[in-house]
PAKEVO-25279 format. One record per atom (N, C-alpha, C): residue number from 1; x, y, z; residue in three letters. Coordinates in pm, 1 decimal, always signed. Example, Ala and Ser with C-alpha at 12.3 -4.5 7.8 and 13.67 -1.06 7.14 Angstrom:
2
{nr = 1 xx = +1319.0 yy = -569.0 zz = +780.0 rest = ALA}
{nr = 1 xx = +1230.0 yy = -450.0 zz = +780.0 rest = ALA}
{nr = 1 xx = +1320.0 yy = -330.0 zz = +780.0 rest = ALA}
{nr = 2 xx = +1285.0 yy = -225.0 zz = +708.0 rest = SER}
{nr = 2 xx = +1367.0 yy = -106.0 zz = +714.0 rest = SER}
{nr = 2 xx = +1290.0 yy = +3.0 zz = +787.0 rest = SER}
This chain:
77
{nr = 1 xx = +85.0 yy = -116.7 zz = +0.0 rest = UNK}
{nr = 1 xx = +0.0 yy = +0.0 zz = +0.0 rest = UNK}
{nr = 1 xx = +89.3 yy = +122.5 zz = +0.0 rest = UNK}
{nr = 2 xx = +54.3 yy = +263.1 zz = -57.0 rest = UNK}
{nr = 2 xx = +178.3 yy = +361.2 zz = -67.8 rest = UNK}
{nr = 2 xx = +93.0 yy = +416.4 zz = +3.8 rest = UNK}
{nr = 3 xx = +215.5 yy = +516.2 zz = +62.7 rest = UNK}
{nr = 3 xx = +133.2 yy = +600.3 zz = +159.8 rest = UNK}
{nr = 3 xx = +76.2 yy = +729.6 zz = +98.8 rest = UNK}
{nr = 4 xx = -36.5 yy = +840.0 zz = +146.4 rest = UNK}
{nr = 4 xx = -95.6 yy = +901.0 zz = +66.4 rest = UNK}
{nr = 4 xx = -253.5 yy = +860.9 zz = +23.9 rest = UNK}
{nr = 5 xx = -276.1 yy = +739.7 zz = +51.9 rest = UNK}
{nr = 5 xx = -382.5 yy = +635.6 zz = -42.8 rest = UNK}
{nr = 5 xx = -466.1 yy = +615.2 zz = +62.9 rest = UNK}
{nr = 6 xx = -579.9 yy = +566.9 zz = +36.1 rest = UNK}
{nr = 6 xx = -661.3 yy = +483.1 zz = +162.0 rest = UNK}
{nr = 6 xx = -683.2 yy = +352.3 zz = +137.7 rest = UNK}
{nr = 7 xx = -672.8 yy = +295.8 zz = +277.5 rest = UNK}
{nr = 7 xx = -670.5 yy = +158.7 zz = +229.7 rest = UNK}
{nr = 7 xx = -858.2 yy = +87.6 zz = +278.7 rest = UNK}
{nr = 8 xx = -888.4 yy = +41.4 zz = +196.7 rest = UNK}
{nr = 8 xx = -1041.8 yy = -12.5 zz = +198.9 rest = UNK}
{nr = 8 xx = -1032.6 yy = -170.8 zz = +244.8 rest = UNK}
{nr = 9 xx = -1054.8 yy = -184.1 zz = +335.7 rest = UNK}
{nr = 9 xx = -1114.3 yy = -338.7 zz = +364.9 rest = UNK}
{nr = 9 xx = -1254.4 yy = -386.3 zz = +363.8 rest = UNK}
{nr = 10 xx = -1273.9 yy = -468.0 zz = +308.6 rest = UNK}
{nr = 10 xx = -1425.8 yy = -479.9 zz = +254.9 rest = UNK}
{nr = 10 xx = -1453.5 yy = -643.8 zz = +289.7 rest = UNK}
{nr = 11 xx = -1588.8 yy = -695.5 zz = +320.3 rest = UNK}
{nr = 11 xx = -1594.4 yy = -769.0 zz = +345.5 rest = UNK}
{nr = 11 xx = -1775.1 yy = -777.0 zz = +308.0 rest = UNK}
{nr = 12 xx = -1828.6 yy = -904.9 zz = +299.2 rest = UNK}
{nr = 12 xx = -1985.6 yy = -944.9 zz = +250.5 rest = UNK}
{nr = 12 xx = -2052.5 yy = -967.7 zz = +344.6 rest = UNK}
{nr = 13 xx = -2042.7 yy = -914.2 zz = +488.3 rest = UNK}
{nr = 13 xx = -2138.4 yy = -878.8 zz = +609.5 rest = UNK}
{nr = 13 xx = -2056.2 yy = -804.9 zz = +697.5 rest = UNK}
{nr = 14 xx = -2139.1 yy = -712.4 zz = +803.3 rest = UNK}
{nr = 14 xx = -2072.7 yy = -628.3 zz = +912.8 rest = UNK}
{nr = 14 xx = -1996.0 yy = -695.8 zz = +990.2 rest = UNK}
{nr = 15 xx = -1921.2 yy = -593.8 zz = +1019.0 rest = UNK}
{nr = 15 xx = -1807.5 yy = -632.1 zz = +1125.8 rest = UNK}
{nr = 15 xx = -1726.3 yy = -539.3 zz = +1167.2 rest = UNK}
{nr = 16 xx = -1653.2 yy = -534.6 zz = +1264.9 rest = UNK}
{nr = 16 xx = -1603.1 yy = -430.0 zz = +1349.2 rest = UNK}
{nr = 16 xx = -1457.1 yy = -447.2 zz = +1300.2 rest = UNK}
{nr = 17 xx = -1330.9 yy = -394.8 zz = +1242.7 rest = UNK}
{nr = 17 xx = -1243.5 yy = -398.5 zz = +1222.4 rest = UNK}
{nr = 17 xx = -1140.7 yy = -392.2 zz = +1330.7 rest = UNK}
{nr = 18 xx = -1068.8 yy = -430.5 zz = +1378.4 rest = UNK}
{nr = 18 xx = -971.0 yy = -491.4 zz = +1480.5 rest = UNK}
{nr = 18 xx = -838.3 yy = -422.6 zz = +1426.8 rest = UNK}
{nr = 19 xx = -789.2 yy = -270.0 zz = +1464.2 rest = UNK}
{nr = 19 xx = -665.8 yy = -287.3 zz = +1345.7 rest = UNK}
{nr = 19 xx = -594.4 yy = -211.4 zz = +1437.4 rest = UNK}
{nr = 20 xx = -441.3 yy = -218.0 zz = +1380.9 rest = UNK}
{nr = 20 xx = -320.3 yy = -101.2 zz = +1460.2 rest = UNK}
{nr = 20 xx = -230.1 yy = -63.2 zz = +1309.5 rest = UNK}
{nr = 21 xx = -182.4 yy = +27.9 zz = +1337.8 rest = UNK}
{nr = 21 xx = -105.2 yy = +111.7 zz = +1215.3 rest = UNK}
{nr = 21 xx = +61.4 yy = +96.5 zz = +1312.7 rest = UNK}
{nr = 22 xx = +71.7 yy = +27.7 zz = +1411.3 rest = UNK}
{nr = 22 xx = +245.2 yy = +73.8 zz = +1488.0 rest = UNK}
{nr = 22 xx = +211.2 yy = -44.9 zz = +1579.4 rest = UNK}
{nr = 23 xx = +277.7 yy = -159.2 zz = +1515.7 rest = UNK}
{nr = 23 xx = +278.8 yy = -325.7 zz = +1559.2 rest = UNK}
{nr = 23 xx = +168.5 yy = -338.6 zz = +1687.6 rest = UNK}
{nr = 24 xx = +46.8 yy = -322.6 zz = +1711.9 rest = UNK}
{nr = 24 xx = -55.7 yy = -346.1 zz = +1813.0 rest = UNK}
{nr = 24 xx = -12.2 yy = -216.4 zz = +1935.4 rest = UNK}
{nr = 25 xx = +118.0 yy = -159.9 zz = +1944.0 rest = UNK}
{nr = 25 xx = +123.6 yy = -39.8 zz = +2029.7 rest = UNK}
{nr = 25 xx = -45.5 yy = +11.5 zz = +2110.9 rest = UNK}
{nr = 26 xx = -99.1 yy = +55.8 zz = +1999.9 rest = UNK}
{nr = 26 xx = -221.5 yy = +73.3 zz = +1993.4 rest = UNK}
{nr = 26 xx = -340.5 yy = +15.4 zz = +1914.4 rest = UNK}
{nr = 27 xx = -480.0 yy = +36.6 zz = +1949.5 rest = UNK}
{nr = 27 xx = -565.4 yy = -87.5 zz = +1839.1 rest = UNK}
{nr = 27 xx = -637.2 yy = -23.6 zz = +1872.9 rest = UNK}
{nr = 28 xx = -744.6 yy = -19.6 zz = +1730.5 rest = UNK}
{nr = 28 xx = -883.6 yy = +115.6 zz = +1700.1 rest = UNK}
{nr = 28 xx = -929.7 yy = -56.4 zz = +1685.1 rest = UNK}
{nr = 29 xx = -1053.1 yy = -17.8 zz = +1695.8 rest = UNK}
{nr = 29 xx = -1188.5 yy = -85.1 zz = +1642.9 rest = UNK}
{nr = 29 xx = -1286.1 yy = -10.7 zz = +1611.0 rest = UNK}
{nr = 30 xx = -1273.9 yy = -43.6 zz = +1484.2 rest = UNK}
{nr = 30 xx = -1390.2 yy = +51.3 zz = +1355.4 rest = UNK}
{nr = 30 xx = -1506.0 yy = -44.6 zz = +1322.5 rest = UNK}
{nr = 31 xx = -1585.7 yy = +17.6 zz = +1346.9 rest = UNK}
{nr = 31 xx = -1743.5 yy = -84.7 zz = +1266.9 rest = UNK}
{nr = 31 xx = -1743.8 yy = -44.2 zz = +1105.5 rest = UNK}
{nr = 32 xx = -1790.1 yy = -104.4 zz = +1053.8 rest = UNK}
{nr = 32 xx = -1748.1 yy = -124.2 zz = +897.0 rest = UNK}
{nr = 32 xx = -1931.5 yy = -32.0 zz = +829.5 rest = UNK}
{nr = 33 xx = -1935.8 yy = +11.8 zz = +752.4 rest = UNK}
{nr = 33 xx = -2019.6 yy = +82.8 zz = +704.1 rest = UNK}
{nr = 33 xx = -2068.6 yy = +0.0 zz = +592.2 rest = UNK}
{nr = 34 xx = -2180.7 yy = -2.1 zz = +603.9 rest = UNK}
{nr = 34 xx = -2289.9 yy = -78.5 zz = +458.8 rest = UNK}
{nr = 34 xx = -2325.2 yy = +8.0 zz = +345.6 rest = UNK}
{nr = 35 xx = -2293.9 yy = -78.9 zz = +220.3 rest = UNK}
{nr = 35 xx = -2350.3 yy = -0.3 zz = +107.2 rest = UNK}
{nr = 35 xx = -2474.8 yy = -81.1 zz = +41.7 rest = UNK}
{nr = 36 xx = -2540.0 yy = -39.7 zz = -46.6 rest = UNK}
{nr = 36 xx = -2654.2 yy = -94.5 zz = -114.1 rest = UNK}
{nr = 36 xx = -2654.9 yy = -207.8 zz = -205.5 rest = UNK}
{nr = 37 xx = -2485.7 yy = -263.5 zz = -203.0 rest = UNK}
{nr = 37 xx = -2422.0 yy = -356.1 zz = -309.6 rest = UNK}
{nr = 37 xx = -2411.4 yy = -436.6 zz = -163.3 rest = UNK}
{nr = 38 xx = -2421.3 yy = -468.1 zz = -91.7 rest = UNK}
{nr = 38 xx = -2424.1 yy = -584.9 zz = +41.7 rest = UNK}
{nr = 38 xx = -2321.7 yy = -633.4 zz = +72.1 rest = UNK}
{nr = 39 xx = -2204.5 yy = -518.5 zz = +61.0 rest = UNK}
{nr = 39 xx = -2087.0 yy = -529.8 zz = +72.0 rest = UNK}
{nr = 39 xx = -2050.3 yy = -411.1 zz = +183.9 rest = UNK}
{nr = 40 xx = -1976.2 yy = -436.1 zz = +304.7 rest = UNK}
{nr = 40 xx = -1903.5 yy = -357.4 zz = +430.9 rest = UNK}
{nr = 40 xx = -1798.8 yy = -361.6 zz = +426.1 rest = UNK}
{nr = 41 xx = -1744.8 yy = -200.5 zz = +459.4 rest = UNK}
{nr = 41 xx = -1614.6 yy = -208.3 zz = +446.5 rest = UNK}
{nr = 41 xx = -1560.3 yy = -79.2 zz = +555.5 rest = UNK}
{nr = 42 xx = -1420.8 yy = -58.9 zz = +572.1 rest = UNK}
{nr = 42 xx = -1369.1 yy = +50.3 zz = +670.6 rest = UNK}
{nr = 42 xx = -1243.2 yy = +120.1 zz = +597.3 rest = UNK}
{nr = 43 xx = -1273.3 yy = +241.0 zz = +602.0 rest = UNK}
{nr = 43 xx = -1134.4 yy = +304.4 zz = +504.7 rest = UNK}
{nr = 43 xx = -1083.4 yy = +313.7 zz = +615.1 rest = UNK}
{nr = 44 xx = -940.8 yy = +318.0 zz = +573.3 rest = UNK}
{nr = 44 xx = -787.1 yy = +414.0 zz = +674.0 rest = UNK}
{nr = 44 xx = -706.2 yy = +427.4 zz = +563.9 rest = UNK}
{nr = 45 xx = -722.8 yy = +589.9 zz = +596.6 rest = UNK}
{nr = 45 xx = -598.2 yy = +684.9 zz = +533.4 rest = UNK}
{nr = 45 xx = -469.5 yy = +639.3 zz = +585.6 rest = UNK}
{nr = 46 xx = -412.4 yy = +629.2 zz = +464.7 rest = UNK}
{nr = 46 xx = -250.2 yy = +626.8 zz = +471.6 rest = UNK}
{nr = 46 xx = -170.0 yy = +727.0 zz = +456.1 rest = UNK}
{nr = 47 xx = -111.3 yy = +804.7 zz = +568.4 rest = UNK}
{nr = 47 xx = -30.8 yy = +896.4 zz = +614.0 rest = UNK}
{nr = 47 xx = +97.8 yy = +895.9 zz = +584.3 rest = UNK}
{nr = 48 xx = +171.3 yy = +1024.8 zz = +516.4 rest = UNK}
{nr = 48 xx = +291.2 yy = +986.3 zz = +497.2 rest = UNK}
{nr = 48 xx = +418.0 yy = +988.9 zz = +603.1 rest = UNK}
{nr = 49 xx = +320.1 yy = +997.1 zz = +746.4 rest = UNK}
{nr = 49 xx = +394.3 yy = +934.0 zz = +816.2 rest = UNK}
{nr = 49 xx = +381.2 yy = +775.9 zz = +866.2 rest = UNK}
{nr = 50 xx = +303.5 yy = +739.9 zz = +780.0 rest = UNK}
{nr = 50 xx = +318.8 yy = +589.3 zz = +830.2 rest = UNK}
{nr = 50 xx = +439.1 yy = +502.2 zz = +782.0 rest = UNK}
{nr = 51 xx = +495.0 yy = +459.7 zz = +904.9 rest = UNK}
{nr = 51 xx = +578.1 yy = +330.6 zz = +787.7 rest = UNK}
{nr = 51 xx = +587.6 yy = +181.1 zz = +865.3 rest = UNK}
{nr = 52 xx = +489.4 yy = +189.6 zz = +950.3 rest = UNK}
{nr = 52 xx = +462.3 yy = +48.0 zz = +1006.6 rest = UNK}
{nr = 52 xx = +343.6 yy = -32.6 zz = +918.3 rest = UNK}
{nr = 53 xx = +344.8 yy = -150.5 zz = +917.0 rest = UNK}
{nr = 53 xx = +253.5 yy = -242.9 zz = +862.7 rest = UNK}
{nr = 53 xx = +89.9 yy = -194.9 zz = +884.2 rest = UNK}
{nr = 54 xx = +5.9 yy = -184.7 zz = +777.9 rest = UNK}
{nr = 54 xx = -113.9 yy = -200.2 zz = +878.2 rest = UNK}
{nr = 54 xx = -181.5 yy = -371.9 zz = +932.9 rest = UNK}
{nr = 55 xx = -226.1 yy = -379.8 zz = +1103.3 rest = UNK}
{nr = 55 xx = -202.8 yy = -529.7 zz = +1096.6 rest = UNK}
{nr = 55 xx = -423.9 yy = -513.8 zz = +1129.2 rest = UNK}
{nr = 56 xx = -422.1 yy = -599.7 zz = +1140.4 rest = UNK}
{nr = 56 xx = -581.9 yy = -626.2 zz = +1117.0 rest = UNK}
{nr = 56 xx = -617.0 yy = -751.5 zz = +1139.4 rest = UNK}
{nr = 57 xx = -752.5 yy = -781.5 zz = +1158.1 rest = UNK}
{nr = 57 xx = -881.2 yy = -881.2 zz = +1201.0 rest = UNK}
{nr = 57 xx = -990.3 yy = -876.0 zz = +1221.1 rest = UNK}
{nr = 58 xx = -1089.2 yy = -969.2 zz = +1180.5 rest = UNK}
{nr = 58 xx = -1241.2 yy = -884.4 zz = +1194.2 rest = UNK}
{nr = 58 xx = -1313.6 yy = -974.9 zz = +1290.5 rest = UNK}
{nr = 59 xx = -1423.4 yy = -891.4 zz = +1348.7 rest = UNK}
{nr = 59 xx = -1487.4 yy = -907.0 zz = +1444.7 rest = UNK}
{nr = 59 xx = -1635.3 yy = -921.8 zz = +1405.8 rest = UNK}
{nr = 60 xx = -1663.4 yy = -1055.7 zz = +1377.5 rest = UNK}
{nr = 60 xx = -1812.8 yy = -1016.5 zz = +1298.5 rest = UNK}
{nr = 60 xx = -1938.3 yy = -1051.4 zz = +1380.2 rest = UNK}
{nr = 61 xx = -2007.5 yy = -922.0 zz = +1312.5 rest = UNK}
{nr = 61 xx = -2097.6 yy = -884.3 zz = +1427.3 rest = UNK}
{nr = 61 xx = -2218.7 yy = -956.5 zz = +1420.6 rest = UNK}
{nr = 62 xx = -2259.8 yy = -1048.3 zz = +1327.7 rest = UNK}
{nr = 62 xx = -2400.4 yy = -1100.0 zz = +1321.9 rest = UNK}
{nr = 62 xx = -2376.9 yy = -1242.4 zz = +1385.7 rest = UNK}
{nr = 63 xx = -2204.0 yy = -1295.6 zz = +1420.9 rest = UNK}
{nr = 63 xx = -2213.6 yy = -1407.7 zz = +1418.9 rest = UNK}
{nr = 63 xx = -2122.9 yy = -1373.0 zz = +1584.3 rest = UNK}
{nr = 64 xx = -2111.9 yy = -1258.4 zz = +1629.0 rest = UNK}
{nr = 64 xx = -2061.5 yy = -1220.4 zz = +1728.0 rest = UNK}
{nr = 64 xx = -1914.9 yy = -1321.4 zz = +1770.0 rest = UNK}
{nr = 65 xx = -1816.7 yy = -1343.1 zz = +1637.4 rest = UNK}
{nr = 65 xx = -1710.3 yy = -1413.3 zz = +1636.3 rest = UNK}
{nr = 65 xx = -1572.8 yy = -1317.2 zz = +1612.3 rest = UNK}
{nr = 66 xx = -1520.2 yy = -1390.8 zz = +1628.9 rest = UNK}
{nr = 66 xx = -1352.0 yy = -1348.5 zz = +1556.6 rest = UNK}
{nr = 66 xx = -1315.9 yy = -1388.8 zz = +1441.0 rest = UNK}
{nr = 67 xx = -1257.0 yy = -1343.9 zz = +1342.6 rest = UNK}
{nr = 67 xx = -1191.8 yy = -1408.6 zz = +1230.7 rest = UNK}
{nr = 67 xx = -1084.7 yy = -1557.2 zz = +1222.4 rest = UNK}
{nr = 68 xx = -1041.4 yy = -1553.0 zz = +1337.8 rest = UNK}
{nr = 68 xx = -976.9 yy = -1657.8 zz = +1404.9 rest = UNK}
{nr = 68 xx = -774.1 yy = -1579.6 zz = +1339.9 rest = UNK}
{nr = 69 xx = -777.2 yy = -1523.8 zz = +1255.8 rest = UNK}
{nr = 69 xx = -645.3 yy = -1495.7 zz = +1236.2 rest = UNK}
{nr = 69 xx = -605.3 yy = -1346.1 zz = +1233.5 rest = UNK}
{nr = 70 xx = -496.2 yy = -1303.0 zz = +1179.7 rest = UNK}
{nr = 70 xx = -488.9 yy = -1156.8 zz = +1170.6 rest = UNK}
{nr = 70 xx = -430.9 yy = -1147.3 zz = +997.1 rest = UNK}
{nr = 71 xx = -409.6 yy = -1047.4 zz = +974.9 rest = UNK}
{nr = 71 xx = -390.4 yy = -979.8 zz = +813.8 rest = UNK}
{nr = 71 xx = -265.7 yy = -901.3 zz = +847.1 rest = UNK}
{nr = 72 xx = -167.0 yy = -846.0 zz = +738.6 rest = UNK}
{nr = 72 xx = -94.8 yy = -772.6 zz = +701.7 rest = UNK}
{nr = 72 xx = -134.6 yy = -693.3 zz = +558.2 rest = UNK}
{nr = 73 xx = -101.7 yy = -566.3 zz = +597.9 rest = UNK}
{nr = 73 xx = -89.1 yy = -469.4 zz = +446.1 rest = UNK}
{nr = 73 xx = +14.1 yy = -383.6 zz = +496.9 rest = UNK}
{nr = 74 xx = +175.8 yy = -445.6 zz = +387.0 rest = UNK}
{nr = 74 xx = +276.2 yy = -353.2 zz = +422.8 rest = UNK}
{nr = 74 xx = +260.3 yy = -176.3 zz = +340.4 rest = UNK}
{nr = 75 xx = +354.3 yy = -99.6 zz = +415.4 rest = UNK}
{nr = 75 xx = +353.0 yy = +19.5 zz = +343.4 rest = UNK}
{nr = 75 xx = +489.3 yy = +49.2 zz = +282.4 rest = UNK}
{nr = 76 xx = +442.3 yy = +122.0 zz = +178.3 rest = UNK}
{nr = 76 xx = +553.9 yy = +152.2 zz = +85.5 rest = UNK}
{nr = 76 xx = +569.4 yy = +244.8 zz = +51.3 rest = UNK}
{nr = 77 xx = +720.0 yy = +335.4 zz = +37.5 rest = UNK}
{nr = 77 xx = +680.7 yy = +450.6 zz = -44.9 rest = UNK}
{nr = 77 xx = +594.3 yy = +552.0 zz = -125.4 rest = UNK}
């Protein structure tokens, strides 16, 4: 992902996004927004001060579960 950009995670039911931008230091949880295509998703702007990984997992809300794993999206120039 370059920085500057937003990064979209999207997924085919709600869910609360599980994420940190500076190795878990800190962790937001974002609820994911619905569109009329039955598809949810959560932007995060990419800052050109970022240069840690963004790390991630979802939290889904109809089935009140965990994803069971986590995600990487490195940043790049």
């Amino acid at each position: 992902m370059k920085k500057g950009y937003t990064l979209r995670i999207q997924a085919p039911a709600s869910f609360h996004l599980h994420w940190t931008g500076d190795e878990w230091g800190t962790v937001k949880d974002t609820p994911s927004s619905a569109t009329t295509l039955g598809i949810d998703f959560v932007d995060i702007p990419i800052t050109a001060k970022q240069h840690a990984p963004i790390r991630f997992t979802f939290f889904w809300s109809e089935n009140n579960s965990w994803e069971g794993r986590d995600y990487m999206v490195e940043i790049k120039q």
